[in-house]
TORLO-564474 format. One record per residue (C-alpha): x, y, z; residue in one letter. Coordinates in steps of 0.001 Angstrom, whole numbers, plus 500000, padded with zeros to 6 digits. Example, Ala and Ser with C-alpha at 12.3 -4.5 7.8 and 13.67 -1.06 7.14 Angstrom:
<sites>
<px: 512300	py: 495500	pz: 507800	rest: A>
<px: 513670	py: 498940	pz: 507140	rest: S>
</sites>
This chain:
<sites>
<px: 500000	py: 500000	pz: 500000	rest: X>
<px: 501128	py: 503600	pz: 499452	rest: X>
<px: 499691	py: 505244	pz: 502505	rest: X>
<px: 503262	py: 506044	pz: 503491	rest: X>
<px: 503039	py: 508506	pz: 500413	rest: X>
<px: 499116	py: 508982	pz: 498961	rest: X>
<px: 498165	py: 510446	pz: 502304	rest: X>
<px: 501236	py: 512058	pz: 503320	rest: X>
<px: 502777	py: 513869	pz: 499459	rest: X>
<px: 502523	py: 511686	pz: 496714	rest: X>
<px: 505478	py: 512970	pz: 494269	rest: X>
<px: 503724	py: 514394	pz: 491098	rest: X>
<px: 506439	py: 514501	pz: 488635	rest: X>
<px: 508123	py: 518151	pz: 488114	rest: X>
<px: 509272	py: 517653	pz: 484501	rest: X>
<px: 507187	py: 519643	pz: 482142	rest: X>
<px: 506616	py: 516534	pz: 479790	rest: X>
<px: 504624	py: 515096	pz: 483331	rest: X>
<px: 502678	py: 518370	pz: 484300	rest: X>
<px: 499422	py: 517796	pz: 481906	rest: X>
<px: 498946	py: 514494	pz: 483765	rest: X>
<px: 498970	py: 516860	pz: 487034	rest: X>
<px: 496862	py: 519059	pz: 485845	rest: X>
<px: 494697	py: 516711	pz: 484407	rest: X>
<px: 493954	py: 514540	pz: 487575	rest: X>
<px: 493186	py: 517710	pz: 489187	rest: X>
<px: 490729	py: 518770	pz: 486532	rest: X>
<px: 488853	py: 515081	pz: 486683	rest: X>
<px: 488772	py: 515597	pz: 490282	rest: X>
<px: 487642	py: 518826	pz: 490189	rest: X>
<px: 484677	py: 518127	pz: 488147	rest: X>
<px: 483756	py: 514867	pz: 489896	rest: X>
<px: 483355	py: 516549	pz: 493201	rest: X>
<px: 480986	py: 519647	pz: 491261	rest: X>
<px: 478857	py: 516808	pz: 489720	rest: X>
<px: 478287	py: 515343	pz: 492813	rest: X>
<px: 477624	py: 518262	pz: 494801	rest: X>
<px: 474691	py: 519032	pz: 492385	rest: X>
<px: 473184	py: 514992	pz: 492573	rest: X>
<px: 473882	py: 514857	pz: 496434	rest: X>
<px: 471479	py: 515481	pz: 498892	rest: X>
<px: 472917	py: 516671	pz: 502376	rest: X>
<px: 471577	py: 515019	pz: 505613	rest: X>
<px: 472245	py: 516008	pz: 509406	rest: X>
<px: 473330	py: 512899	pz: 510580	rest: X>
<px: 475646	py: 512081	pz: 507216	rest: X>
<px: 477116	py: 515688	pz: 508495	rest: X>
<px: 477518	py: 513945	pz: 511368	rest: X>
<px: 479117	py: 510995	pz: 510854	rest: X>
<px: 481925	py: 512624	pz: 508801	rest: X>
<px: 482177	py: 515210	pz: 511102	rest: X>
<px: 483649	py: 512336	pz: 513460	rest: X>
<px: 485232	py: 511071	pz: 511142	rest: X>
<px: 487350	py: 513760	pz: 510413	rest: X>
<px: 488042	py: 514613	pz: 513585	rest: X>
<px: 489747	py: 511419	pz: 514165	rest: X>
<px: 491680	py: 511694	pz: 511495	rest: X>
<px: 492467	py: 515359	pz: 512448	rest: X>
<px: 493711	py: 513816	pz: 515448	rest: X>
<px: 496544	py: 511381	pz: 513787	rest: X>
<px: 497643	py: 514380	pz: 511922	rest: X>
<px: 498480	py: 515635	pz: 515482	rest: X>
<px: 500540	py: 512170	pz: 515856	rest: X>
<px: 501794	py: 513008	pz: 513205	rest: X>
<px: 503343	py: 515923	pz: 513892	rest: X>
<px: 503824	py: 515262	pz: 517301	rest: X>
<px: 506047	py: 512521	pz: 516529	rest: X>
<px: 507681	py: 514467	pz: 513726	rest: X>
<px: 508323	py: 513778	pz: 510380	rest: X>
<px: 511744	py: 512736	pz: 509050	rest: X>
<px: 510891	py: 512569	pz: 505356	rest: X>
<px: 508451	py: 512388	pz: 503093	rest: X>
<px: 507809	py: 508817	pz: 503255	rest: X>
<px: 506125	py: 509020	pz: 506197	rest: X>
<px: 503518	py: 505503	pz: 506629	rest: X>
<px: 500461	py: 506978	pz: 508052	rest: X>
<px: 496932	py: 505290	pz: 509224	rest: X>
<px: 494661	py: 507781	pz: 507957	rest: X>
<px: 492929	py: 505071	pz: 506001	rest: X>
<px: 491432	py: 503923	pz: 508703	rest: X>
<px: 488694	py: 506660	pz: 509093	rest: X>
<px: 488460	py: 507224	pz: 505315	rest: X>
<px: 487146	py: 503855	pz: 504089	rest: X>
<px: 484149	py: 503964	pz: 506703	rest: X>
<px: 483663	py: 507912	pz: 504638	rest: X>
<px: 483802	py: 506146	pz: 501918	rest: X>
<px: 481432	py: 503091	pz: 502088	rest: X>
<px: 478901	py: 504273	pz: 504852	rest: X>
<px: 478493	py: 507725	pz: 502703	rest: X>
<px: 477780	py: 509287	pz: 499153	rest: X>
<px: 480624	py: 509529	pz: 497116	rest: X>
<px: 481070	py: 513097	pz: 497469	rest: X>
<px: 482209	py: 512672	pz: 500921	rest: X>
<px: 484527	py: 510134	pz: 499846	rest: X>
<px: 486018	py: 513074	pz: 496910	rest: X>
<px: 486129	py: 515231	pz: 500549	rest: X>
<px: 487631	py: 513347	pz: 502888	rest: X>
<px: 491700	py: 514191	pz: 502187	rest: X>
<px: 490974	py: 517815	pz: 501513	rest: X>
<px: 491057	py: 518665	pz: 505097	rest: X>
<px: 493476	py: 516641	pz: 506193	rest: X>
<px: 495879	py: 518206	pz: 503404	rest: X>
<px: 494893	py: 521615	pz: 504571	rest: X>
<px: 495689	py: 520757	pz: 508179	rest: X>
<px: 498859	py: 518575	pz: 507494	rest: X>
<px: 500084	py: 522309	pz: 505404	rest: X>
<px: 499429	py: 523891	pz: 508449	rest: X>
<px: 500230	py: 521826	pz: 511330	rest: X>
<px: 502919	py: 519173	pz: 509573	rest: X>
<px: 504940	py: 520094	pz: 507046	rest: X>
<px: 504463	py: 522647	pz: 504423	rest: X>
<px: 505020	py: 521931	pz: 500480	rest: X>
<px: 504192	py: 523065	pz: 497050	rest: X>
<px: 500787	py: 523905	pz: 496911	rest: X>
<px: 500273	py: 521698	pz: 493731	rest: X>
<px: 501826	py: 518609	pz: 495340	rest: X>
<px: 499293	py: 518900	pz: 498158	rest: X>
<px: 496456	py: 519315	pz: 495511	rest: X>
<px: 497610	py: 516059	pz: 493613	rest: X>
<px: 497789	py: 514133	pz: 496414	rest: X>
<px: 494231	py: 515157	pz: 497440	rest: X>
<px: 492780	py: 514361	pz: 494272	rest: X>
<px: 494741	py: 511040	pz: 493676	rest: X>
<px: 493241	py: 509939	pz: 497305	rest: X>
<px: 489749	py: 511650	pz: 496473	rest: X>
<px: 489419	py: 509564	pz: 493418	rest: X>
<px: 490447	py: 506238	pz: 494995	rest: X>
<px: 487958	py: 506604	pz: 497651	rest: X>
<px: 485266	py: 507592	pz: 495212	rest: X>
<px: 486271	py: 504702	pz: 493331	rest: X>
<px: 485739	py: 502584	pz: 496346	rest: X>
<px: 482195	py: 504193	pz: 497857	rest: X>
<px: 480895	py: 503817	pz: 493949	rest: X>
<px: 482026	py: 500249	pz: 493917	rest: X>
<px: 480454	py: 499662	pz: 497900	rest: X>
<px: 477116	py: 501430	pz: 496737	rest: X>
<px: 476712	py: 499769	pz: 493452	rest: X>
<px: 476893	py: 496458	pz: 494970	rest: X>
<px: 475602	py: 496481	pz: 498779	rest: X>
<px: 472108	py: 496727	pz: 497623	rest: X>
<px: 472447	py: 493291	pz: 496359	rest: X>
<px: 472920	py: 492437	pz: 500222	rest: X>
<px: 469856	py: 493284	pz: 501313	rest: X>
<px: 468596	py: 496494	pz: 504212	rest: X>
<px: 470488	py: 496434	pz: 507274	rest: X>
<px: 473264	py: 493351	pz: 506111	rest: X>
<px: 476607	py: 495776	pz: 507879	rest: X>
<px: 473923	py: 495693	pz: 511553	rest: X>
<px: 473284	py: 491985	pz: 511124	rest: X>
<px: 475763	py: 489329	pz: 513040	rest: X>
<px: 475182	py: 486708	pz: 510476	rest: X>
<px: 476342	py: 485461	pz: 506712	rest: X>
<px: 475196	py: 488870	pz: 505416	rest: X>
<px: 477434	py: 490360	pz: 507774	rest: X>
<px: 480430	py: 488721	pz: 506753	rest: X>
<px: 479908	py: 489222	pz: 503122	rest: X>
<px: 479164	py: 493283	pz: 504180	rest: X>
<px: 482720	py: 493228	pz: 505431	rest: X>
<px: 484469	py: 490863	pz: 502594	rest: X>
<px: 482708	py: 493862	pz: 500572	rest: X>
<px: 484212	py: 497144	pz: 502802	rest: X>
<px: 487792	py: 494962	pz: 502489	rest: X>
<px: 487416	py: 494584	pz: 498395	rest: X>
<px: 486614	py: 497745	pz: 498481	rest: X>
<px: 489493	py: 499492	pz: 500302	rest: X>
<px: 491451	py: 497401	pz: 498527	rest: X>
<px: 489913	py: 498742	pz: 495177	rest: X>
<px: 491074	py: 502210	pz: 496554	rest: X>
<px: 494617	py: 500901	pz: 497369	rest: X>
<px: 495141	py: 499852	pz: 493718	rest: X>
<px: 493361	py: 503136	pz: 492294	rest: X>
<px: 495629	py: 505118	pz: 494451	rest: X>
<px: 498990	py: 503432	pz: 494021	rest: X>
<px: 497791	py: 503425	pz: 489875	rest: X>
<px: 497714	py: 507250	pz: 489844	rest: X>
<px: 500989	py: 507367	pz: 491633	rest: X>
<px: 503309	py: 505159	pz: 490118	rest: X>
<px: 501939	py: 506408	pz: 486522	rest: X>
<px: 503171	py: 509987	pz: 487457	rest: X>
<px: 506365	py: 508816	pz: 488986	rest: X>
<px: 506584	py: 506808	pz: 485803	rest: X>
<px: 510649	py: 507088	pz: 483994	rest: X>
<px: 511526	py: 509314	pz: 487262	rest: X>
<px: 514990	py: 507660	pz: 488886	rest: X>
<px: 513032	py: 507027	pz: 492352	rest: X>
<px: 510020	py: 505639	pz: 490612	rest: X>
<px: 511989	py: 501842	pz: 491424	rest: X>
<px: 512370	py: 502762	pz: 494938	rest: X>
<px: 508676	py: 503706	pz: 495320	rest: X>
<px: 507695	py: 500766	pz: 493418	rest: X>
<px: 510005	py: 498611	pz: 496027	rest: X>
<px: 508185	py: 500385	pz: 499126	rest: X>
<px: 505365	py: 499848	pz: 498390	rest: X>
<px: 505449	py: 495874	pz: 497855	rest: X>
<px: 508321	py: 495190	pz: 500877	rest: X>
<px: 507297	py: 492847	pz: 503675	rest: X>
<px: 506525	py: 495664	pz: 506083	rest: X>
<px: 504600	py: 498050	pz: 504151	rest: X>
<px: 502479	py: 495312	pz: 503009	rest: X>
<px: 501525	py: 493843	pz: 506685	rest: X>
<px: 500779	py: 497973	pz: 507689	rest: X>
<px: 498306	py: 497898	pz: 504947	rest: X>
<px: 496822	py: 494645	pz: 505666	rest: X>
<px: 496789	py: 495761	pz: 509455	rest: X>
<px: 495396	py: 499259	pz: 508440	rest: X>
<px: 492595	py: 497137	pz: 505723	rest: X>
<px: 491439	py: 495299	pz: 508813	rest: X>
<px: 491047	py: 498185	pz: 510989	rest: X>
<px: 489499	py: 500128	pz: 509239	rest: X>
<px: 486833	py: 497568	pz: 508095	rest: X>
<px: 485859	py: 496902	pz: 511574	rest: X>
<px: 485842	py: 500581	pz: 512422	rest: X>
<px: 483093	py: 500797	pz: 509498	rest: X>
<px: 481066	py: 498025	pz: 510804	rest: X>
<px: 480835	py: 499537	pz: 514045	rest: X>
<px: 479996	py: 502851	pz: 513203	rest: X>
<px: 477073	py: 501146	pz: 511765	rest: X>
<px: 475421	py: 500369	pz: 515053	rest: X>
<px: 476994	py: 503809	pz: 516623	rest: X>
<px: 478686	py: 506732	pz: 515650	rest: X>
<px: 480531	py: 507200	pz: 518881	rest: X>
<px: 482010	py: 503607	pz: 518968	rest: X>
<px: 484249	py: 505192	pz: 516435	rest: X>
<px: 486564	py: 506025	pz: 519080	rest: X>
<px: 487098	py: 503014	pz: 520710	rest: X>
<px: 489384	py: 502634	pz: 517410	rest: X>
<px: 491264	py: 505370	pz: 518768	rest: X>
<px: 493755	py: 503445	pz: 520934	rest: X>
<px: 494506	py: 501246	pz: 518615	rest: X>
<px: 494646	py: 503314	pz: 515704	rest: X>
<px: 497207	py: 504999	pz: 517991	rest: X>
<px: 499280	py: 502279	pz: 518788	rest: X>
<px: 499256	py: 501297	pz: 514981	rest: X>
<px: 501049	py: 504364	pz: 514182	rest: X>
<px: 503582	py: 503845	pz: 516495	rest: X>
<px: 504326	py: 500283	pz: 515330	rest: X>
<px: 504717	py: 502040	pz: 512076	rest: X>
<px: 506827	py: 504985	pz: 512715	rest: X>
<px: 509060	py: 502571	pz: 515148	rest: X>
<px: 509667	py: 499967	pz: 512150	rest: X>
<px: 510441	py: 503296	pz: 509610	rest: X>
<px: 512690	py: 504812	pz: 512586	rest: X>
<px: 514414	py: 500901	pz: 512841	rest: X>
<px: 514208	py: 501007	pz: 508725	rest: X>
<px: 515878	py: 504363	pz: 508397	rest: X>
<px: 518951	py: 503484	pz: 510587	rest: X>
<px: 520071	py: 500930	pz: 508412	rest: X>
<px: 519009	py: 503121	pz: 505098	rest: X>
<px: 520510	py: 505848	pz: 502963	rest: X>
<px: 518247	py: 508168	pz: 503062	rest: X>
<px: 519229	py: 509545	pz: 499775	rest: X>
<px: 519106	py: 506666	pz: 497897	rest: X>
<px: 517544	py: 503822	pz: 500131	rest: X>
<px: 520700	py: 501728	pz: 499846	rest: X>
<px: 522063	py: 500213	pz: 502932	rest: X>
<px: 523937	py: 503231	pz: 504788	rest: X>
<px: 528131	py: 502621	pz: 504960	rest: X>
<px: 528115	py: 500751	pz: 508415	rest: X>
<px: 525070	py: 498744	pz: 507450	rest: X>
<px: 526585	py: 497730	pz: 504238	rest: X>
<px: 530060	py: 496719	pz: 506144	rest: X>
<px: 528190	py: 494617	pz: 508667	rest: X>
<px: 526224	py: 492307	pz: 505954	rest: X>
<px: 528797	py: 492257	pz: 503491	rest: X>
<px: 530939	py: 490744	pz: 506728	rest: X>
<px: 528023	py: 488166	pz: 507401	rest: X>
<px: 528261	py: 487539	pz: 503358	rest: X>
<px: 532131	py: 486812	pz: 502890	rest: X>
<px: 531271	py: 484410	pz: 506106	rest: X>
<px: 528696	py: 482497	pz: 504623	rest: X>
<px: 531145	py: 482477	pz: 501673	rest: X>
<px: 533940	py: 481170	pz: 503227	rest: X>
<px: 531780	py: 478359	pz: 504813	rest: X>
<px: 530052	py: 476965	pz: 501925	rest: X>
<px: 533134	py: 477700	pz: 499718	rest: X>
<px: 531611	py: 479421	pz: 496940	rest: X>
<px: 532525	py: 482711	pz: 495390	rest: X>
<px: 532429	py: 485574	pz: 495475	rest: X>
<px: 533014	py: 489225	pz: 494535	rest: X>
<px: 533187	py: 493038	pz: 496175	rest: X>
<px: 532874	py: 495877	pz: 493779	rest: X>
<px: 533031	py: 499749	pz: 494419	rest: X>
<px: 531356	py: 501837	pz: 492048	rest: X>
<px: 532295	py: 505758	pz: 491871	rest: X>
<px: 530115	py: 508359	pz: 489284	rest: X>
<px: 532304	py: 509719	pz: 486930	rest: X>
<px: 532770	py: 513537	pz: 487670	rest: X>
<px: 530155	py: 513893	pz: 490365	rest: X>
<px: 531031	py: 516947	pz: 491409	rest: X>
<px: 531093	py: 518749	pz: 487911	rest: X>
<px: 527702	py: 517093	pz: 488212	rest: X>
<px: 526668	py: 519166	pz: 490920	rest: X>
<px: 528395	py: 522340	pz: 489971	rest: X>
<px: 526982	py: 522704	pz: 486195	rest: X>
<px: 523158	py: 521441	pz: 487184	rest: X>
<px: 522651	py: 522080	pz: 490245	rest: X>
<px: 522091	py: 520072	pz: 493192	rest: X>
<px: 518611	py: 518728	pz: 492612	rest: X>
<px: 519947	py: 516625	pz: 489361	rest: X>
<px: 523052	py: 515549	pz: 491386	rest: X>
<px: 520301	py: 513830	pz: 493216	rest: X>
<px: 518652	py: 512691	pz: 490677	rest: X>
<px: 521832	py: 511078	pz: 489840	rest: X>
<px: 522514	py: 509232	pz: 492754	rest: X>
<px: 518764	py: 507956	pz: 493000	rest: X>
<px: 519125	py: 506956	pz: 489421	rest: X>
<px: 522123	py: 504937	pz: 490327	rest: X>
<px: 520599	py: 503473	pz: 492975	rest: X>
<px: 517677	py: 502119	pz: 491478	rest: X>
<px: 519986	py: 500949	pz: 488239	rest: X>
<px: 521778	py: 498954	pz: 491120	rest: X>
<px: 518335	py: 497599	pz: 492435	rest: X>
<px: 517334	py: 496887	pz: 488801	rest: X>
<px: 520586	py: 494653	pz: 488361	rest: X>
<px: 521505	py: 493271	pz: 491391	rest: X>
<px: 520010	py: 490382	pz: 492870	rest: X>
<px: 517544	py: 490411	pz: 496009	rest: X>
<px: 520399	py: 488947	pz: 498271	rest: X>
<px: 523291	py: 490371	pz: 496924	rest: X>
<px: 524368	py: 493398	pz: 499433	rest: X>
<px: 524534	py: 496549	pz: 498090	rest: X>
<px: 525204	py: 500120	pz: 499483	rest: X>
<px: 526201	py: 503782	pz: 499608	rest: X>
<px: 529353	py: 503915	pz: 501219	rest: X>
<px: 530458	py: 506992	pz: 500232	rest: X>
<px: 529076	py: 510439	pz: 498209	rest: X>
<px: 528839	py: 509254	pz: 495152	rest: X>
<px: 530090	py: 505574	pz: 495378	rest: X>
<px: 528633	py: 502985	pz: 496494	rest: X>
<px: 529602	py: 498558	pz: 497154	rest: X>
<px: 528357	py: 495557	pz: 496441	rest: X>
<px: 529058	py: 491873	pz: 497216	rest: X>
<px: 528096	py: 488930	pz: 494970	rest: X>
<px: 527652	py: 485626	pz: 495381	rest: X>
<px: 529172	py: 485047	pz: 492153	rest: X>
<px: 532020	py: 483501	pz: 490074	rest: X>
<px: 534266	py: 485096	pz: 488336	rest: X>
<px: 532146	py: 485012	pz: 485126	rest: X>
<px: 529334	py: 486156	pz: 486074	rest: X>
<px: 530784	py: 488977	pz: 488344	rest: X>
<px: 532190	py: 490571	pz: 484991	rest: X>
<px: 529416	py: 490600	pz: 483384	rest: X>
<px: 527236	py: 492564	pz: 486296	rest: X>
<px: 530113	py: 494694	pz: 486274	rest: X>
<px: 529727	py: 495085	pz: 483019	rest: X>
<px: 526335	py: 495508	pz: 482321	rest: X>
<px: 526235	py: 498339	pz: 485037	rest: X>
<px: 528379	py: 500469	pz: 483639	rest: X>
<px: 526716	py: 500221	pz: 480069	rest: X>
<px: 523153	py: 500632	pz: 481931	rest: X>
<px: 523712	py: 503522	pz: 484140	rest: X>
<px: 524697	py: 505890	pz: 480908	rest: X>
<px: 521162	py: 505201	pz: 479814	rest: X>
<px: 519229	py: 506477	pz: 482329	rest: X>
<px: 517072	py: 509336	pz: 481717	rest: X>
<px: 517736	py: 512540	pz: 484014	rest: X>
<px: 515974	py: 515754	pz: 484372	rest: X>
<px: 518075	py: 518691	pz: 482800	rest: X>
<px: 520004	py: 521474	pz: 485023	rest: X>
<px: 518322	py: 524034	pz: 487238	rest: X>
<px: 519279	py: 526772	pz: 484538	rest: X>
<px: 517504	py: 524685	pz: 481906	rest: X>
<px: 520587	py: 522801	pz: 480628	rest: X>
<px: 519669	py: 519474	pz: 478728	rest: X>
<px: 520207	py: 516161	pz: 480624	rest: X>
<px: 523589	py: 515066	pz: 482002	rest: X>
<px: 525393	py: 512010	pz: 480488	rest: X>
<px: 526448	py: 510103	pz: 483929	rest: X>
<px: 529511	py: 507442	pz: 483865	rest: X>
<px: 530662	py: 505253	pz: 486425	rest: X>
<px: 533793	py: 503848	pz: 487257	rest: X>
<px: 533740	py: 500278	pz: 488985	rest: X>
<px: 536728	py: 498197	pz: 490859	rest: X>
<px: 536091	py: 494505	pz: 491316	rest: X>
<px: 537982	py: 491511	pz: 493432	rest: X>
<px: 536924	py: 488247	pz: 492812	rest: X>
<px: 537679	py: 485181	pz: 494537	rest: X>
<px: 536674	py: 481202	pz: 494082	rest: X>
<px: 536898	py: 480923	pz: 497456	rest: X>
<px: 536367	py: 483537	pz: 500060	rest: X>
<px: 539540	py: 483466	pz: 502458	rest: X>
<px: 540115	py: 486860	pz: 503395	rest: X>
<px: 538393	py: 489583	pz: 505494	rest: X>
<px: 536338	py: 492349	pz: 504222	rest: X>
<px: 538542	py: 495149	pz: 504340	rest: X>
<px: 541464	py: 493326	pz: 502579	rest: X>
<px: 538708	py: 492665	pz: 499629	rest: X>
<px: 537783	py: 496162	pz: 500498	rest: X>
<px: 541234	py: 497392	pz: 499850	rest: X>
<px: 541673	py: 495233	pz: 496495	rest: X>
<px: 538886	py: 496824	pz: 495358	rest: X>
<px: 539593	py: 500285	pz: 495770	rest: X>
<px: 543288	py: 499410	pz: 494268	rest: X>
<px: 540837	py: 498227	pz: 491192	rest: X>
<px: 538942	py: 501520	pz: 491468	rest: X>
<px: 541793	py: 503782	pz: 491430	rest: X>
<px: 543432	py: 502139	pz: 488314	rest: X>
<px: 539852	py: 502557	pz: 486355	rest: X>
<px: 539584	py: 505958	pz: 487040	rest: X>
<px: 543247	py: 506816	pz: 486104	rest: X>
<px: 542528	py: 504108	pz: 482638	rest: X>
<px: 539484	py: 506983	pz: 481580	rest: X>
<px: 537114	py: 506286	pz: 483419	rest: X>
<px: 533909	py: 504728	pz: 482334	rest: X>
<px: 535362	py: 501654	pz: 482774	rest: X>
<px: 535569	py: 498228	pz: 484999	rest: X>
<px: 538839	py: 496988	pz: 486390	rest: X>
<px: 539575	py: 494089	pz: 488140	rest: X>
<px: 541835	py: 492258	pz: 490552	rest: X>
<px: 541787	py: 488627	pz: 491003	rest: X>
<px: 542041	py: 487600	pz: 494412	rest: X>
<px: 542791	py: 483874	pz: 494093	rest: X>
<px: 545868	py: 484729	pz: 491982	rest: X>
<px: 547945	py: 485884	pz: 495079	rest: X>
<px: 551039	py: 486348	pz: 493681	rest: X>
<px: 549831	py: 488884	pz: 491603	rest: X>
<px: 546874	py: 491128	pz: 492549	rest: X>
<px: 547629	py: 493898	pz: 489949	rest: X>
<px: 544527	py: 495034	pz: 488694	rest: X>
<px: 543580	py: 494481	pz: 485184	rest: X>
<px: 540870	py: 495968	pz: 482774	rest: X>
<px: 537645	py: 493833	pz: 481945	rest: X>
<px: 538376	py: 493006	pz: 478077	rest: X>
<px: 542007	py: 491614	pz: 478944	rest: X>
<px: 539981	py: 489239	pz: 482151	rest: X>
<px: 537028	py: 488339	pz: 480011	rest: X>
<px: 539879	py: 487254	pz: 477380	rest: X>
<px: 541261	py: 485318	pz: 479607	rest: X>
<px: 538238	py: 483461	pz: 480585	rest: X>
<px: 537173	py: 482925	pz: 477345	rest: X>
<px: 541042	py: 481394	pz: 476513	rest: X>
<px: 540710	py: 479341	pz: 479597	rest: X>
<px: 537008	py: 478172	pz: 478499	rest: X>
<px: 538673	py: 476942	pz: 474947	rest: X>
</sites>
C-alpha cells in the first residue's frame, strides 16, 4: 500500500513533459466533486458521521506531527477513518475526505508546494470515490440492514468494505506510480510499496478500518474506541520506519556505509563456509562533482537515485549493496568470476542510459559514467577490508585508465593482485574456456 506517500505527498512529477497528467487529475477531480455536489442530497446525521470522522483523522495528523516527520515517506493510518467515509456515505464525501486533512497537514505538519498537496488530494479523492461507487453499486444486492446483522450477510458486508478498500489501494497506488513513471526514484517507490513491512501495515490498516466501518454502523461514537489502537498502529509504524531508516541511505535507500560493512561481513562468512565465490565491487560516478556544479544540486540527486535504482534493477535480492560513500557505492556477489564481469559490466553500460531531468538553469540532461573496481575470489579466504582494499586498488586504476570503465583484481591469483581491465579478464576466461 502507498499510505506512506498517497496520504502524506505523493510525488507528482516536476518535469514539464509530466505536468498535463497533474493538471489533468486535478481537473477530473475537480469536476467529479461539482457533479456530485449538484446529485447529492445533504443530511444532518451524514454531516455527522463525517464530522467524526474527520476529527479522528484530524487527530493522527496531530501524531503526526507530534512525533515528527523525518521525510516524506512518512507511513500513516489515515485510512482507517476514510474507508468507513467512503462506504457508509455518498461519494462526494469520499472526493472530501483528504481535503482537510491536506489543509491541516500544510498547516500543522509540514508545508510543500501547493500543487503537490492538491495532487495528492485528488489522487486519494478519486480512489475513495472509486471505492464508495464500487460499495454502493453492489451492497444493495445484500439486502437492508446486512453491515447491523451478526450473520452470513454480515460477513459478506465486510468481505465487501475489504474489496473495496482494497479497490482504493490499487486506484491510488495506479495514479501514483503512473506519474512517477521514467523518474529515477520511481523503482524505489515501486520497492516500498510491495516490501514485507509496508504490506503487513496495509493489511493491518485494511482490517482496521473495516471493523471501524462496521461499528459505526450500530453507533457513531464507537468510532473512538478505534482510537487506541489506531494509535498504537502508528507507532508500530513509525518505530519499524525509525528501525528502517537506521540501516538506510536516506538519499538513495541503499544500505547506509556501516550497514553495508556489517552484511557484506556476514556475506564473505557464509562464503567462506560453503566455499563458493564471490566478489566486492566499488562503484564511483564519473565527475560527480562537475555534476553538481553545472546542474545544480537537485539533478546531482537525481543522479545518485538513478544509480541506485539501476543497482536495484541489476543486482540480485540477496546480493548486498550500498552507499558507502558520496557518490560511490559497494556491492558483494555471490558470484564467480564470470558472472561477476558481466554485472560489472552491464552496470556500467546501463547507468549511461538512464534518463535525468536537465540542470536548474535549463541545461539538457547530464550524460552520467561510472567507474567500477572489482575483486573476485573462488573461494572467500580473506576479510572484508582486505577485499575492500583490492577493490579500491581496482577503482583507482579505472579511474586513472578513463574512466567509464571496469577493472579488476583477482584475488585467488595471490602472487599477483595487479589490477587488470575487463576486456584483457574476460579474454582470459574465454582462453581458459577453449
Amino acid at each position: 500500500m502507498l499510505a506512506c506517500r498517497s496520504c502524506t505527498d505523493a510525488p507528482p512529477p516536476p518535469s514539464a513533459s509530466r505536468r498535463p497528467l497533474v493538471a489533468s487529475v486535478v481537473a477530473v477531480y475537480c469536476g467529479v466533486v461539482c457533479a456530485e455536489l449538484v446529485v447529492t442530497r445533504f443530511q444532518a446525521g451524514q454531516l455527522r458521521l463525517f464530522l467524526v470522522l474527520a476529527g479522528c483523522s484530524a487527530a493522527a495528523v496531530e501524531l503526526t506531527r507530534r512525533a515528527g516527520e523525518p521525510n516524506e515517506g512518512v507511513r500513516d493510518v489515515y485510512a482507517i477513518w476514510d474507508l468507513p467515509t467512503a462506504v457508509l456515505l455518498p461519494p462526494i464525501y469520499a472526493l472530501l475526505v483528504p481535503v482537510p486533512r491536506m489543509a491541516w497537514t500544510q498547516l500543522r505538519v509540514r508545508q510543500t508546494l501547493v500543487h503537490r498537496r492538491a495532487y495528492t488530494a485528488a489522487t486519494v479523492g478519486l480512489a475513495y470515490a472509486a471505492a464508495s461507487l464500487a460499495f454502493h453499486a453492489v451492497a444493495p444486492a445484500l439486502g437492508p440492514g446486512a453491515g447491523a446483522g451478526i450473520g452470513g450477510r454480515a460477513l459478506l458486508w465486510t468481505l465487501l468494505v475489504a474489496g473495496c478498500g482494497l479497490l482504493r489501494v490499487l486506484v491510488n497506488d495506479g495514479l501514483v506510480l503512473v506519474a512517477a513513471q521514467g523518474m529515477p526514484p520511481s523503482a524505489q517507490l515501486l520497492s516500498e510499496i510491495s516490501e514485507a513491512e509496508a504490506l503487513h501495515g496495509s493489511i493491518s490498516e485494511l482490517c482496521l478500518g473495516t471493523l471501524t466501518a462496521f461499528a459505526a454502523v450500530h453507533s457513531t461514537l464507537a468510532i473512538l474506541y478505534a482510537l487506541p489502537l489506531v494509535i498504537s498502529l502508528q507507532r508500530s509504524q513509525r518505530h519499524a520506519q525509525l528501525v528502517a531508516e537506521t540501516r538506510l541511505d536516506g538519499r538513495t535507500g541503499l544500505l547506509n556505509d556501516r550497514t553495508w560493512r556489517r552484511e557484506a561481513v556476514e556475506a564473505i562468512k557464509r562464503a567462506a563456509r560453503d566455499g563458493s565465490p564471490m566478489a566486492v565491487g566499488l562503484i564511483d560516478i564519473d565527475h560527480f562533482k562537475r555534476v553538481n556544479d553545472t546542474y545544480g544540486h537537485p539533478t546531482g540527486d537525481a543522479v545518485l537515485s538513478a544509480v541506485a535504482a539501476a543497482l536495484r534493477a541489476t543486482l540480485r535480492g540477496y546480493d548486498v549493496v550500498g552507499r558507502v560513500g558520496g557518490e560511490e557505492f559497494a556491492f558483494v556477489l555471490s558470484s564467480p568470476l564470470r558472472e561477476a564481469v558481466e554485472v560489472a559490466e552491464r552496470l556500467r553500460r546501463e547507468i549511461p542510459r538512464i534518463e535525468l531531468p536537465g540542470g536548474t538553469k535549463g541545461q539538457a540532461s547530464p550524460r552520467v559514467t561510472v567507474s567500477i573496481g572489482l575483486v573476485t575470489a573462488d573461494r572467500a579466504d580473506w576479510e572484508l577490508s582486505r577485499y575492500y582494499s583490492l577493490a579500491d586498488a581496482a577503482l583507482y586504476a579505472a579511474k586513472q585508465g578513463g574512466r567509464d570503465r571496469v577493472w579488476i583484481v583477482l584475488a585467488d591469483t595471490a602472487a599477483d593482485l595487479s589490477p587488470r581491465p575487463a576486456d584483457a579478464v574476460q579474454a582470459r576466461i574465454a582462453l581458459g574456456a577453449g
